[in-house]
C-alpha positions in Angstrom: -6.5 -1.5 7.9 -7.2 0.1 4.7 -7.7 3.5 4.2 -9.0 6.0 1.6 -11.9 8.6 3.6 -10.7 12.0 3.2 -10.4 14.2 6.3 -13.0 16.8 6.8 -13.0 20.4 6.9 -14.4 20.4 9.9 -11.3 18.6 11.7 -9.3 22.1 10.8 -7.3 24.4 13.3 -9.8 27.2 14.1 -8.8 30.5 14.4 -6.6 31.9 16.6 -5.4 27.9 17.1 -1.8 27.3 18.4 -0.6 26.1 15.0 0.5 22.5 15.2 2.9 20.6 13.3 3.3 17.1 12.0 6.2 15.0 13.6 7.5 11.1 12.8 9.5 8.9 14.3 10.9 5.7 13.1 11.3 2.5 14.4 14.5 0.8 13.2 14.5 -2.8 13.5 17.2 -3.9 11.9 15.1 -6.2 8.7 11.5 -4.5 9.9 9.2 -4.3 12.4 7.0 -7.4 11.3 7.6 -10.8 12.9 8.7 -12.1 9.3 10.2 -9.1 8.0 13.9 -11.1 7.9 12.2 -13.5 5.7 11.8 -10.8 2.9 14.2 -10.9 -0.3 15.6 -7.3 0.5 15.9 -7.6 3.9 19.7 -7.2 5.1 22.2 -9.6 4.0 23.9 -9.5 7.1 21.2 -9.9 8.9 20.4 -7.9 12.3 24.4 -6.6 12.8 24.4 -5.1 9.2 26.3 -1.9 10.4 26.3 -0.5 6.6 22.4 -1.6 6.3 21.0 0.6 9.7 23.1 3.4 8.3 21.7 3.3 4.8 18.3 3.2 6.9 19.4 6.0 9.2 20.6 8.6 6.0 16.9 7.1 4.0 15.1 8.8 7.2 16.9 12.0 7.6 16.3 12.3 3.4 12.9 12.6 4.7 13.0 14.9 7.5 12.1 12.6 10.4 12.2 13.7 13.8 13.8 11.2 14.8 14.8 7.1 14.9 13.9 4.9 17.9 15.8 1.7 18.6 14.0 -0.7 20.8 15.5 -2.8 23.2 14.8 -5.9 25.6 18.2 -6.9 27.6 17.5 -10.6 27.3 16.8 -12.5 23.7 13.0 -11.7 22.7 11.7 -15.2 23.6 13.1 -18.5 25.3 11.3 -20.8 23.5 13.8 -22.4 20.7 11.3 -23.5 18.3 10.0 -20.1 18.0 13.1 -18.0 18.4 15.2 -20.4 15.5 12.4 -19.2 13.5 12.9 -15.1 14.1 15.3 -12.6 13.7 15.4 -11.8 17.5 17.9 -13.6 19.1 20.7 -10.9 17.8 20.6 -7.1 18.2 23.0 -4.5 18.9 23.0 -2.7 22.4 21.0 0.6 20.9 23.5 3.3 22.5 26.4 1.9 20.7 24.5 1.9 17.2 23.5 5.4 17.8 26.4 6.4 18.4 27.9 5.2 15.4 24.7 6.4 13.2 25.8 9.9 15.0 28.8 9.8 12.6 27.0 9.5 9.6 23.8 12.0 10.5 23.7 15.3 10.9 19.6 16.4 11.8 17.8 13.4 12.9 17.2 12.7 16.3 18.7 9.2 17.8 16.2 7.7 20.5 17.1 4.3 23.0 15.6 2.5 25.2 16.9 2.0 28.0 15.1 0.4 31.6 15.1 1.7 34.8 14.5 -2.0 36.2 18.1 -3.8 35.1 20.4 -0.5 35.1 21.1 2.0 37.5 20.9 5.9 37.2 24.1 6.8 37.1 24.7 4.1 34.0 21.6 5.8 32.1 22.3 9.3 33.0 25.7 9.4 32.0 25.4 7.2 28.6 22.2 9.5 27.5 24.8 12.9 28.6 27.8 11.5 26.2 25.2 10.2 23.4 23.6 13.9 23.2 27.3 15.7 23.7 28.6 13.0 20.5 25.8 14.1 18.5 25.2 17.3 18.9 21.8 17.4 21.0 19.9 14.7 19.2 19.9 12.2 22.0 16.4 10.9 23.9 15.8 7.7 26.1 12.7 5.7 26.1 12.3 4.9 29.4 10.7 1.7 29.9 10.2 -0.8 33.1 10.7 -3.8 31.2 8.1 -6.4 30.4 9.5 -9.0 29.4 10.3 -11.7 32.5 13.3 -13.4 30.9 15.7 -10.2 31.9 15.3 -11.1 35.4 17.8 -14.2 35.1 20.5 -11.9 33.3 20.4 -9.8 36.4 20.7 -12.3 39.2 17.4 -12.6 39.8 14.7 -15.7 40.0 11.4 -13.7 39.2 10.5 -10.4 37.5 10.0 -7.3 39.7 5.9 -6.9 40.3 4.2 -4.5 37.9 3.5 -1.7 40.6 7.1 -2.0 42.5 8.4 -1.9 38.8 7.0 1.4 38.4 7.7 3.2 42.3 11.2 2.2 41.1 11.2 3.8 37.8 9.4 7.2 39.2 13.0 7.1 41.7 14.6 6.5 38.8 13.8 9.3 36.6 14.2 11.5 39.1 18.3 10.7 40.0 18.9 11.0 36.1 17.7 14.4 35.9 19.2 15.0 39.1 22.4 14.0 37.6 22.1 15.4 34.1 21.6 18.8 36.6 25.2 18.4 37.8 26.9 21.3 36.5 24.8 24.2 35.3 24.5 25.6 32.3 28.2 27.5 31.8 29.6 26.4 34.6 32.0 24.6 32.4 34.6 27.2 31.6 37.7 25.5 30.6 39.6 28.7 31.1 43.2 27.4 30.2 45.0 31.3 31.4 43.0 30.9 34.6 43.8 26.9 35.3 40.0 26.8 36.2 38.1 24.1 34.3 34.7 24.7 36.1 33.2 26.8 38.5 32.6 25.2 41.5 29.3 27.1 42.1 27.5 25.7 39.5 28.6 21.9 40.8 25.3 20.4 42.4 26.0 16.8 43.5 22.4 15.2 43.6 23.3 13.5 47.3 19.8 11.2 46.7 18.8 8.5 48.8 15.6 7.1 48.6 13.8 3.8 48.4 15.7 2.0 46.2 18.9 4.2 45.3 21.4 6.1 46.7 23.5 8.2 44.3 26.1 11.0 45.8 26.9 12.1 42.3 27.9 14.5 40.2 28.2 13.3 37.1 31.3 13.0 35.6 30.1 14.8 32.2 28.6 18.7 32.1 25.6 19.1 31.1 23.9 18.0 28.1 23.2 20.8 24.8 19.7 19.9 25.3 19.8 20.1 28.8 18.2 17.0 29.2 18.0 14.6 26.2 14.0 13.9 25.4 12.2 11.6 27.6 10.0 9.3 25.2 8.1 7.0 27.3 5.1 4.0 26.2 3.0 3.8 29.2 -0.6 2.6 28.8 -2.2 0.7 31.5 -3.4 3.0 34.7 -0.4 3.3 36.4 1.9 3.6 33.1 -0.4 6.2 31.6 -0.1 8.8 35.0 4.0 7.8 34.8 4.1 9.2 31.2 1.8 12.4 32.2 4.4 12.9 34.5 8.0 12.5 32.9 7.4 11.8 29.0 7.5 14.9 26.5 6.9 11.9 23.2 4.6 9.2 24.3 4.8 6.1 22.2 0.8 4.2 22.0 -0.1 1.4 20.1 -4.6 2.4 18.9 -6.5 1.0 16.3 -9.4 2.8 16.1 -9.7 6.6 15.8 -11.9 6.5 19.1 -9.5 4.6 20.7 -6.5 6.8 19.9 -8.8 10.1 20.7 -9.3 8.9 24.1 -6.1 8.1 25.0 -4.4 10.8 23.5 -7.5 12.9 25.5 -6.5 11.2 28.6 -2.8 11.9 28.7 -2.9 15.2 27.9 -5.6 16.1 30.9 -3.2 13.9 33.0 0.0 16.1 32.3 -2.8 19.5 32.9 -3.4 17.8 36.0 0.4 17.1 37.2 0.6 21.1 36.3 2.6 20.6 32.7 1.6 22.1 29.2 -0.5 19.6 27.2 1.0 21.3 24.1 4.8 19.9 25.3 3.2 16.4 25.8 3.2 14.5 21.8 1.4 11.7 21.3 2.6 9.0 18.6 0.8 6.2 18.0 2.2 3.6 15.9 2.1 3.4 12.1 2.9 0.4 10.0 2.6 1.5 6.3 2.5 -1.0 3.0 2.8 1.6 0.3 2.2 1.0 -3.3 0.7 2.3 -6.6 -2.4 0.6 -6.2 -5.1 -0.3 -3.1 -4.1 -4.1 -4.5 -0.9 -4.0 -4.8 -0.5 -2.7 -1.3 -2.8 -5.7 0.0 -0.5 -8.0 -1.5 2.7 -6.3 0.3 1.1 -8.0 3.4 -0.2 -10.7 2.2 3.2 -11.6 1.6 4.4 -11.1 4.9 1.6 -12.8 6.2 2.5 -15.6 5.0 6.3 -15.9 5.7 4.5 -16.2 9.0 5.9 -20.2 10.8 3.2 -22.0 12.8 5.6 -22.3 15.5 5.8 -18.0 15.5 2.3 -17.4 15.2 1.7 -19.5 18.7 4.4 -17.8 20.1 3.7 -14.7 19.4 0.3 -14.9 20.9 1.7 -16.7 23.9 4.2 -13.7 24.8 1.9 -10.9 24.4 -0.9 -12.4 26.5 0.7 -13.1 29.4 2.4 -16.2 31.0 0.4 -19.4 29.4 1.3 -22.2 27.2 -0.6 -22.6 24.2 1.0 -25.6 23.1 -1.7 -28.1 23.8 -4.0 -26.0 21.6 -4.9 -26.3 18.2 -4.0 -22.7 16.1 -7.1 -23.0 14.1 -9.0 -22.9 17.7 -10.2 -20.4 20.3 -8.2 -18.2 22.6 -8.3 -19.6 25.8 -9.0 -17.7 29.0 -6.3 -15.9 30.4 -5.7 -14.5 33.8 -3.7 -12.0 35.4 0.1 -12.3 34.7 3.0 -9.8 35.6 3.4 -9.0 31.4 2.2 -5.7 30.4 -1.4 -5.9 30.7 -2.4 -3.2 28.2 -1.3 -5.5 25.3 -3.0 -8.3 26.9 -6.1 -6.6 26.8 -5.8 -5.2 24.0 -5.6 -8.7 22.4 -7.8 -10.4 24.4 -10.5 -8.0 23.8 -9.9 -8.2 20.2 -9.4 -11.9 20.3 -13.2 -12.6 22.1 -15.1 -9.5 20.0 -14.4 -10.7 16.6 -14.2 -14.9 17.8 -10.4 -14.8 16.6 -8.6 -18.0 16.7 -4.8 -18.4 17.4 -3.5 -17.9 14.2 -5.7 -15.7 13.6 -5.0 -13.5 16.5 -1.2 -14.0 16.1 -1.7 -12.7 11.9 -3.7 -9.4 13.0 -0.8 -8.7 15.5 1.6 -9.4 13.4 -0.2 -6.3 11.4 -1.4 -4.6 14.1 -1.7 -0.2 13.4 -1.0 -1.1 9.4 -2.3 1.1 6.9 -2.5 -0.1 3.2 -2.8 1.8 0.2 -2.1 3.9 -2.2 0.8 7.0 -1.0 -2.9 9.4 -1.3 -5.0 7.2 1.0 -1.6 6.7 4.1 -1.5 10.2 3.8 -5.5 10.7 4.3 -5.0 8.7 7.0 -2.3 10.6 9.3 -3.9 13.7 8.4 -7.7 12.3 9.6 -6.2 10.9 12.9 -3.7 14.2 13.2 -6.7 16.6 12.7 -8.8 14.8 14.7 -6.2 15.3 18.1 -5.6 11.3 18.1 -2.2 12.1 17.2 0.6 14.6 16.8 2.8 12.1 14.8 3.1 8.6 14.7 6.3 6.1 15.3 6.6 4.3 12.0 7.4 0.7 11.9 8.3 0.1 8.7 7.2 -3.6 7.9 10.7 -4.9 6.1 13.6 -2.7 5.7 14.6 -0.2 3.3 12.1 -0.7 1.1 9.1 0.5 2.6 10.6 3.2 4.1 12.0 4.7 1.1 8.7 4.2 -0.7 7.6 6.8 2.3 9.9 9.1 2.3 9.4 9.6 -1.4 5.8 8.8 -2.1 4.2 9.7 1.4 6.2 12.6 2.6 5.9 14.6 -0.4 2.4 14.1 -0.2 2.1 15.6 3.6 4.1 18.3 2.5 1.6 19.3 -0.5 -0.9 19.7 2.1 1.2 21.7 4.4 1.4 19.3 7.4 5.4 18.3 7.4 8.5 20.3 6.8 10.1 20.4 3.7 13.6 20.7 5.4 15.1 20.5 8.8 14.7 24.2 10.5 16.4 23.1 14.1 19.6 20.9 14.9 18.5 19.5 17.9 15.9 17.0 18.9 13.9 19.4 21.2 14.1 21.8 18.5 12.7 19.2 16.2 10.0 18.7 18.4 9.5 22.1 19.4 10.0 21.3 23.2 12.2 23.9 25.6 15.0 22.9 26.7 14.5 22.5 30.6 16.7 25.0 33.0 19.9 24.0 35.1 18.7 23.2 38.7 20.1 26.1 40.3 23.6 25.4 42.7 21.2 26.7 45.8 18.3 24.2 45.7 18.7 21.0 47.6 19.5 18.0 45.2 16.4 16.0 47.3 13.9 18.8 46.1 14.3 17.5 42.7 14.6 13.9 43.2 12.1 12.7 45.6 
C-alpha cells in the first residue's frame, strides 16, 4: 500500500477529549517478518538463534521508545511440508520466554511480550513463567494469549487431531481465569520477608485459587508473589465472532491484522463497544493493527525495497503459504498462475481465511498472486513523511491506537524507523520523545489491577 494523503483537520481531538497517545509494538522475527526476509544480504548471519542479533534488535527498539517487543510463537515448526519449510527460516526459533528473559538483561524500558497458548500448556506453567518474566525484568512482562491455530501442535502433545475452534476457546476463557487466579496468590505486601520476625509472608494475604472447572483443576498458590504489575499485560489477536468477544473480555492490547481504513474503523468500533458491553473502559482496551513499513528516501526507492523481497519469494513458498492460511487443502495439483479454488470450512483460523479468500475472488487473484499480496499484507511504502501520514490518518481516525510493527527484514528497516519515522511522529506531537514510565502498564497507560482480596472465594474469580 502506498501512502502519501495527509490527515485532516477534521480527524483532531475535540475539546475537552481524553487526550490520547501514540503506542508501538514490534514484532521480532528473528531475520523479519516477510516470508523471505532470511534471504536478504543483512539479515543475521546466524540465522534465527543469533542471540547477539535479537539483542542489537531489542536496544534498536528501545532507542526508539517502543512500548514494547512481541515474540510470536507456534509450539510445532511453522509448516510440515518439506519442500516449503527447506525453503524458510521457520523450522528454528527460540522458546520466546527464554529470549526475553535474556533481552531483560540488556534492556532497561521496553516492554517484553510472548505468546504463549492456553491449548498445549497448563495454567500453572503460564502463570508462573509470565510472574518470574515480569519480577526478572522489572514489570515489563505481557502474554499474548493465543488458542493456537495451527493443527500440527496437536501431535507434539499426544494428540491425533486439533481441538475444535469453539472447545478451543471455552478452554482458553477457563484458562485465563486460573492464571489470574494464580497471579492473585499472595496480595499486594503480603510478602514481608521480615528476617527479626522469622516471618516471610503473611498468611492472610495467601489465597490458594482451589479451581475446578471444566477442564482444569488447580489448588494453587503459586509458588512466586505477586507480579510488580500485578498482572503482566494481556495482549490478545482475536478476530472471528467468538475470538473478537474473548478479547473484549480479557485483552487490554488487541493485535488485528486491516487493510483498509474502513475495515480497521469497524473493528476497532466493534471491540471497543464489546469491552463497554462486558462492563470495561473502552479507553483501557488498545487496538494495534499491524504495520509493515519499507522506508526510504524516495516513493521509488521504497517500491523497490519490496520488490526485492518479492522476489526472493520460491514457487514452492508462495503455494504454501496460501495453502496454510486458507485452511486444510492441497494446492498441489494447481497451477500458481491459476485461480483460487473453493475452499470450505476447516478448523484453521477462519478470519485469515476469509480475509484471503475474499480478497482472492474480489480482485480475481491467482495463487501466486494471492501468496505475494500476503506476503505484504498491512505494508506501507514510502517516503519517512508519507508512513508517518499514514499512522497518524488511521490513529486520528479511531482505527488504531498504535500499530505492531513487522519490520520486513531485520535491523535495517527498523532502524531506518526509529530514526527517520519516529522523529517524524514526534514533530507532530503524537509519540514520546523519551520513556516517562518503567513498566509496561505504565507504558501503556493501563492500571495495574488490585490483589483479589484473602476474603473472596478463589471460584468468584475463576469461573
Amino acid at each position: 500500500m502506498t501512502v502519501g494523503e495527509r490527515p485532516t483537520v477534521g480527524q483532531r481531538p475535540t475539546p475537552g477529549e481524553r487526550p490520547r497517545r501514540l503506542t508501538f509494538g514490534a514484532l521480532l522475527h528473528g531475520s523479519g517478518g516477510h516470508i523471505a526476509g532470511w534471504r536478504h544480504p543483512s539479515s543475521p548471519p546466524g540465522g534465527q538463534l543469533d542471540l547477539g542479533h535479537h539483542i542489537r534488535v531489542a536496544r534498536i527498539l528501545e532507542r526508539g521508545t517502543f512500548d514494547a517487543l512481541f515474540l510470536a510463537d507456534v509450539v510445532a515448526i511453522w509448516g510440515h511440508d518439506l519442500d516449503s519449510l527447506r525453503r524458510t527460516a521457520r523450522a528454528e526459533h527460540f522458546e520466546p520466554l527464554t529470549l526475553l528473559a535474556a533481552l531483560s538483561t540488556v534492556t532497561e524500558r521496553i516492554g517484553l511480550v510472548a505468546t504463549a497458548t492456553t491449548t498445549y500448556n497448563e495454567p500453572f506453567h503460564v502463570a508462573r513463567k509470565f510472574a518470574s518474566l515480569d519480577h526478572i525484568s522489572g514489570g515489563r512482562a505481557g502474554w499474548n494469549v493465543v488458542t493456537s491455530v495451527v493443527p500440527l501442535e496437536a501431535g507434539n502433545f499426544g494428540r491425533d487431531t486439533h481441538l475444535d475452534h469453539p472447545l478451543r476457546y471455552r478452554r482458553a476463557e477457563e484458562f485465563v481465569g486460573v492464571v489470574r487466579a494464580l497471579w492473585d496468590s499472595f496480595a499486594d505486601g503480603s510478602v514481608v520477608r521480615d528476617r527479626a520476625g522469622g516471618r516471610y509472608y503473611d498468611p492472610a494475604g495467601l489465597s490458594p485459587p482451589h479451581h475446578a472447572g471444566e477442564h482444569f483443576t488447580v489448588r494453587g498458590p503459586l509458588n512466586i508473589s505477586r507480579p510488580p504489575q500485578g498482572h503482566p499485560v494481556i495482549f490478545q489477536a482475536g478476530s472471528s465472532e467468538t475470538g473478537r468477544d474473548f478479547a473484549a473480555r480479557h485483552g487490554e492490547v488487541i493485535f488485528t491484522a486491516q487493510v483498509t481504513l474502513a475495515g480497521a474503523q469497524a473493528f476497532y468500533a466493534d471491540v471497543k463497544a464489546r469491552a463497554a458491553a462486558h462492563g470495561r473502559d473502552p479507553d483501557r482496551l488498545l487496538v494495534w493493527p499491524v504495520l509493515a513499513p519499507y522506508v526510504a528516501s524516495t516513493e521509488a526507492e521504497a517500491r523497490a525495497r519490496l520488490d526485492e523481497l518479492q522476489e526472493l519469494v520460491h514457487d514452492d513458498v508462495a503455494r504454501r503459504l496460501v495453502q496454510d492460511n486458507i485452511g486444510d487443502v492441497d494446492l498441489s495439483p494447481y497451477p500458481l498462475d491459476g485461480p483460487v479454488p473453493d475452499v470450505g470450512v476447516t478448523n484453521r483460523s477462519r478470519s485469515r481465511q476469509d480475509l484471503l479468500l475474499d480478497l482472492a475472488r474480489r480482485e480475481r487473484l491467482t495463487i501466486r498472486q494471492l501468496a505475494l499480496r500476503f506476503a505484504a499484507v498491512s505494508s506501507v511504502v514510502g517516503t519517512p513523511e508519507a508512513v508517518a501520514d499514514h499512522i497518524e490518518r488511521w490513529f486520528r481516525a479511531r482505527a488504531a491506537d498504535g500499530f505492531n510493527i513487522s519490520f520486513p527484514n531485520l535491523p535495517g528497516p527498523a532502524e531506518d524507523f526509529v530514526d527517520q519515522v519516529v522523529p517524524e511522529l514526534r514533530r507532530r506531537g503524537l509519540f514520546r520523545t523519551e520513556y516517562e514510565q518503567t513498566t509496561l502498564r505504565g507504558h501503556l497507560g493501563l492500571g495495574r489491577p488490585t490483589s483479589r482480596p484473602a476474603s473472596v472465594p478463589a471460584e468468584a474469580t475463576t469461573r
